[in-house]
VEXVO-304200 format. One record per residue: y, z, x of N, C-alpha, C, O in turn; residue in three letters. Coordinates in Angstrom, 2 decimals. Layout:
// residues N
> n.north_n.up_n.east_ca.north_ca.up_ca.east_c.north_c.up_c.east_o.north_o.up_o.east_rest
> Y_Z_X_Y_Z_X_Y_Z_X_Y_Z_X_ALA .
...
***
This chain:
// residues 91
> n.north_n.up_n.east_ca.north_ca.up_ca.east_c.north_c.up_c.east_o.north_o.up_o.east_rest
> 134.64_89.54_119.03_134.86_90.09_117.71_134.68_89.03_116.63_134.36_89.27_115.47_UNK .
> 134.97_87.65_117.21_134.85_86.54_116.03_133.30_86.46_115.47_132.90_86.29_114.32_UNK .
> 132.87_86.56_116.21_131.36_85.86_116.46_131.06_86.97_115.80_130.75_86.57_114.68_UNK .
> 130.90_88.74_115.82_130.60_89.83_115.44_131.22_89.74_113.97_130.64_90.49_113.19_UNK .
> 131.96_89.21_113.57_132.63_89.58_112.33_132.02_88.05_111.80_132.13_87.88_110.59_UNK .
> 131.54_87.16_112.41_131.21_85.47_111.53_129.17_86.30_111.09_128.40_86.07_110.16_UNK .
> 129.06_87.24_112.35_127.64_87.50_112.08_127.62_88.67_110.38_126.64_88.29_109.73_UNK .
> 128.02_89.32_109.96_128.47_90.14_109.17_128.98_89.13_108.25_128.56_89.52_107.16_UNK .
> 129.47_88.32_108.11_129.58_87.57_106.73_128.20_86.78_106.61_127.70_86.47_105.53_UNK .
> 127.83_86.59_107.44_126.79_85.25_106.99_125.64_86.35_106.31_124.96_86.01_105.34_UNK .
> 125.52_87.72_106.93_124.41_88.57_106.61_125.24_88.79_105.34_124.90_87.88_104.58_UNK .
> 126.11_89.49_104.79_126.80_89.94_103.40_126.58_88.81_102.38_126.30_88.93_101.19_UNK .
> 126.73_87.93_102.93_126.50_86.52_101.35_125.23_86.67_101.37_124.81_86.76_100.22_UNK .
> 124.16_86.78_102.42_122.96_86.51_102.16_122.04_88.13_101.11_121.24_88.22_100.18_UNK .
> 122.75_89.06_101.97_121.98_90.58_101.52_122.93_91.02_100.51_122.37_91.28_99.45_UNK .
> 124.37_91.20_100.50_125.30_91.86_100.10_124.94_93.39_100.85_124.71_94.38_100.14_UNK .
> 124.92_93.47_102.29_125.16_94.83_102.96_126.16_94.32_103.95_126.27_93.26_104.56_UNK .
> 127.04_95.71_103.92_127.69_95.69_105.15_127.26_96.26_106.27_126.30_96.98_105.99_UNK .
> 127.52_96.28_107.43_127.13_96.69_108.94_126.23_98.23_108.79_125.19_98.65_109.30_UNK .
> 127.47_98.93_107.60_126.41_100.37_108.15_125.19_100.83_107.34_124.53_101.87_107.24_UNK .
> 125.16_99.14_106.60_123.76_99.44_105.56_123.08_98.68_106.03_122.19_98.49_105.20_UNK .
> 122.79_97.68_107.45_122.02_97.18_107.60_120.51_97.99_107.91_120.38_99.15_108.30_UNK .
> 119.42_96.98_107.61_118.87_97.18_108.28_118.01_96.58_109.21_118.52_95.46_109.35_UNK .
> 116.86_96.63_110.04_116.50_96.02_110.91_115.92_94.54_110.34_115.81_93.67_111.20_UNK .
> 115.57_94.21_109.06_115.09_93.48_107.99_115.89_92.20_108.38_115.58_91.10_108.85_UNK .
> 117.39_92.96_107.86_118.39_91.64_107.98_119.27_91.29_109.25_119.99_90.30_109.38_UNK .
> 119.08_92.24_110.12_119.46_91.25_111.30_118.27_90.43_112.28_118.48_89.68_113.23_UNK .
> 117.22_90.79_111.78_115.72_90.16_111.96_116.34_88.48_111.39_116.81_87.54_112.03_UNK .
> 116.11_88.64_110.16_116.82_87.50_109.23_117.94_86.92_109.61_118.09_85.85_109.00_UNK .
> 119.03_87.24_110.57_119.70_86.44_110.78_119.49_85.61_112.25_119.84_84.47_112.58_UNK .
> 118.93_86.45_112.85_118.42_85.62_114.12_117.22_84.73_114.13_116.87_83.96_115.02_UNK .
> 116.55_85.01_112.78_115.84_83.72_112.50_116.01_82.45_111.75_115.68_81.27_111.82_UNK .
> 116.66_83.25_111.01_117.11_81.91_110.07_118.80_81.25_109.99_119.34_80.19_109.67_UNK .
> 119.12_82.40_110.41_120.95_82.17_110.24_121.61_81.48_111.72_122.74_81.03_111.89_UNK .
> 120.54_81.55_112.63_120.97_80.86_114.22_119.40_79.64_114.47_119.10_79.26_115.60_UNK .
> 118.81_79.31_113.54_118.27_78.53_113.81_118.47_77.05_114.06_117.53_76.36_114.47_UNK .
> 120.01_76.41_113.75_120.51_75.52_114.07_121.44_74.96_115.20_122.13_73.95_115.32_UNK .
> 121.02_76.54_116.34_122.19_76.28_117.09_121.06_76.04_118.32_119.88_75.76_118.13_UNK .
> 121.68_76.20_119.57_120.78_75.68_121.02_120.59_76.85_121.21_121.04_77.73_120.49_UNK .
> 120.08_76.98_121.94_118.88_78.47_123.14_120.23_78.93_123.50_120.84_79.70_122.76_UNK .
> 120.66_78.55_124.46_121.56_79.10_125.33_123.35_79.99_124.10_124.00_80.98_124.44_UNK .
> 123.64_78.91_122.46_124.51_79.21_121.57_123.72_80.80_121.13_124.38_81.83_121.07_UNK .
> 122.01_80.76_120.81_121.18_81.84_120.00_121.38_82.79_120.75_121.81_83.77_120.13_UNK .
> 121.22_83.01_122.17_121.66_84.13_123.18_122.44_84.38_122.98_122.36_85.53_122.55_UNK .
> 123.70_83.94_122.99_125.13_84.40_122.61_125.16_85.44_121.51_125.51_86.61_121.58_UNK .
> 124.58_84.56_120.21_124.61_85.76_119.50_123.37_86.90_119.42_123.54_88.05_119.03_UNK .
> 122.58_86.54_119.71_121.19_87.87_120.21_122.50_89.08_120.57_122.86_90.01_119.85_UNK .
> 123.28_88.50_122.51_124.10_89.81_123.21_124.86_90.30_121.60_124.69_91.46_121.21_UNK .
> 125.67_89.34_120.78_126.18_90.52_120.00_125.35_90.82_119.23_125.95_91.73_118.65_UNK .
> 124.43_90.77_118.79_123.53_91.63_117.81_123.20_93.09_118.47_123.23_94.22_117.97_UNK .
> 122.82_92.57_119.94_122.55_93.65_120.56_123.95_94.96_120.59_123.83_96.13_120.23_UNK .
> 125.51_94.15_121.27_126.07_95.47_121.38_126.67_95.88_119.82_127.40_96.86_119.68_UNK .
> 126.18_94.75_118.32_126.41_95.35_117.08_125.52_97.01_117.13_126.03_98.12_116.98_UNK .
> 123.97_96.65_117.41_123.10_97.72_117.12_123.33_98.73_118.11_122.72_99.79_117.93_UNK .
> 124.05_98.65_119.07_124.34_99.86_119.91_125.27_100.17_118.96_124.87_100.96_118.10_UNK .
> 126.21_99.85_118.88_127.69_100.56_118.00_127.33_101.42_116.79_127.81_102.51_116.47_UNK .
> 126.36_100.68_116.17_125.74_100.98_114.62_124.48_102.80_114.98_123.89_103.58_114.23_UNK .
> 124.64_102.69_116.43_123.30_103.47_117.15_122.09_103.67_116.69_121.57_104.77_116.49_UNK .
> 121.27_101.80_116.40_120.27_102.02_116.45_119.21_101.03_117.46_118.08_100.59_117.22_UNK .
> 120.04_100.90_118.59_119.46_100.31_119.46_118.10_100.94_120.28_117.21_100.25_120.78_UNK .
> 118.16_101.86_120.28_116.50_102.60_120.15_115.32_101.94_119.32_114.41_101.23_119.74_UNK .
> 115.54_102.29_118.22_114.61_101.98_117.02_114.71_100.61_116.44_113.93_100.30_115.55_UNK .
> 115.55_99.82_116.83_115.24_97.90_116.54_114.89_97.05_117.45_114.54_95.90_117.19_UNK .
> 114.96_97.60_118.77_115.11_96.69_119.85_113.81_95.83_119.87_113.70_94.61_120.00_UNK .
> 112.59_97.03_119.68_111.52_96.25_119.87_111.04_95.17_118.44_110.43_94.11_118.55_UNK .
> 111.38_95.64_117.51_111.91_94.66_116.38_112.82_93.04_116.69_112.97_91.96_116.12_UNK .
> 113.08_93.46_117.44_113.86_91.86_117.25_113.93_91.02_118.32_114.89_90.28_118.52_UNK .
> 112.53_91.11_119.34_112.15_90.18_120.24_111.88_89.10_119.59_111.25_89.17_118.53_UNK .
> 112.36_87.74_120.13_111.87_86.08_119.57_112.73_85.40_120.92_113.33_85.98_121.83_UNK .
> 112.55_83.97_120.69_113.35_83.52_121.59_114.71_82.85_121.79_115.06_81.74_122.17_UNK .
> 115.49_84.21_121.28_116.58_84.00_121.32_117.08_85.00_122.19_118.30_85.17_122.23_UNK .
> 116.36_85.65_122.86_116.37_86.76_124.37_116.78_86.05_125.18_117.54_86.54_126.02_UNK .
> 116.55_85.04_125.23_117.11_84.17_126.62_118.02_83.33_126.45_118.34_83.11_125.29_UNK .
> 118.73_82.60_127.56_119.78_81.29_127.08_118.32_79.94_127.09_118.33_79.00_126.30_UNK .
> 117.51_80.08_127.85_116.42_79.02_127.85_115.64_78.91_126.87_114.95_77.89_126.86_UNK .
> 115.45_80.07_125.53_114.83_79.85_124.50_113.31_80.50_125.02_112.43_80.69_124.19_UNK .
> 113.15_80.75_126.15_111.74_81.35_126.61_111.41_82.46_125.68_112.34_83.19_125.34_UNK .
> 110.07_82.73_125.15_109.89_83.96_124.34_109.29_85.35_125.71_109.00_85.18_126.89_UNK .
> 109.30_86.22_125.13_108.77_87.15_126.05_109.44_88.49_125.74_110.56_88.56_125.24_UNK .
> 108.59_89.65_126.09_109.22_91.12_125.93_110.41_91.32_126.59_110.75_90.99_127.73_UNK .
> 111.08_92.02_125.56_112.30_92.73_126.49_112.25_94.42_126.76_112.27_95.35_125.95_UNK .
> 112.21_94.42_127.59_112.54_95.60_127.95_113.88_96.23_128.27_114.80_95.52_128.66_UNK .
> 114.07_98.18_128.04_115.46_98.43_127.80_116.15_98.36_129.40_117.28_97.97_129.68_UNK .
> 115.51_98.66_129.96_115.87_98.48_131.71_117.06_99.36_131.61_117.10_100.34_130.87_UNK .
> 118.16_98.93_132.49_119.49_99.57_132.17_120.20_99.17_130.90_119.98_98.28_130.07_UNK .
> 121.39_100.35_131.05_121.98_100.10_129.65_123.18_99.12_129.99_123.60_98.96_131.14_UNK .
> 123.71_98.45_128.82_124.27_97.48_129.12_125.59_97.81_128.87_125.66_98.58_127.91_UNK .
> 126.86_97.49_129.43_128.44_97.72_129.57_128.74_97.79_128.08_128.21_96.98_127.32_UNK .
> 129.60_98.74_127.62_130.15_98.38_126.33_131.57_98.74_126.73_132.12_99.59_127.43_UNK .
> 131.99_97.41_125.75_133.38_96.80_125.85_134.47_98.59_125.43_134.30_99.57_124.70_UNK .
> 135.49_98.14_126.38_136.43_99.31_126.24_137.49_99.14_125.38_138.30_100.05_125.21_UNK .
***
């Protein structure tokens, strides 16, 4: 929740939107520019919550393929993701 709520401020100073006005634009923008100082393996970390943000928000359909880079991996490798299975959301 820290990390989910530190991602949502850094996007609000930058856009002035909150979560249910994002759009695919600015969380594009934050995984490029707003985690570009951290390591491969820190950028994954936050990629998974971007990812279960855009499930919650339900538009993990329609961004996913939007926001491939290499921060998909903890190794920084670039490459497609595919939806494969769906992933656990927290209870």
């Amino acid at each position: 929740m820290r990390r989910a709520e530190a991602i949502a401020k850094v996007i609000y100073r930058r856009c002035l939107v909150g979560p249910y006005q994002w759009q695919v634009k600015h969380v594009r923008w934050y995984l490029e520019h707003g985690t570009n100082h951290f390591n491969p393996s820190t950028r994954y970390r936050h990629w998974l919550t971007v990812r279960l943000l855009t499930i919650a928000l339900g538009k993990e359909r329609d961004w996913i393929h939007h926001l491939n880079g290499p921060w998909q991996r903890p190794t920084g490798e670039i490459g497609e993701l595919k939806l494969g299975r769906r992933i656990k959301r927290p209870t």
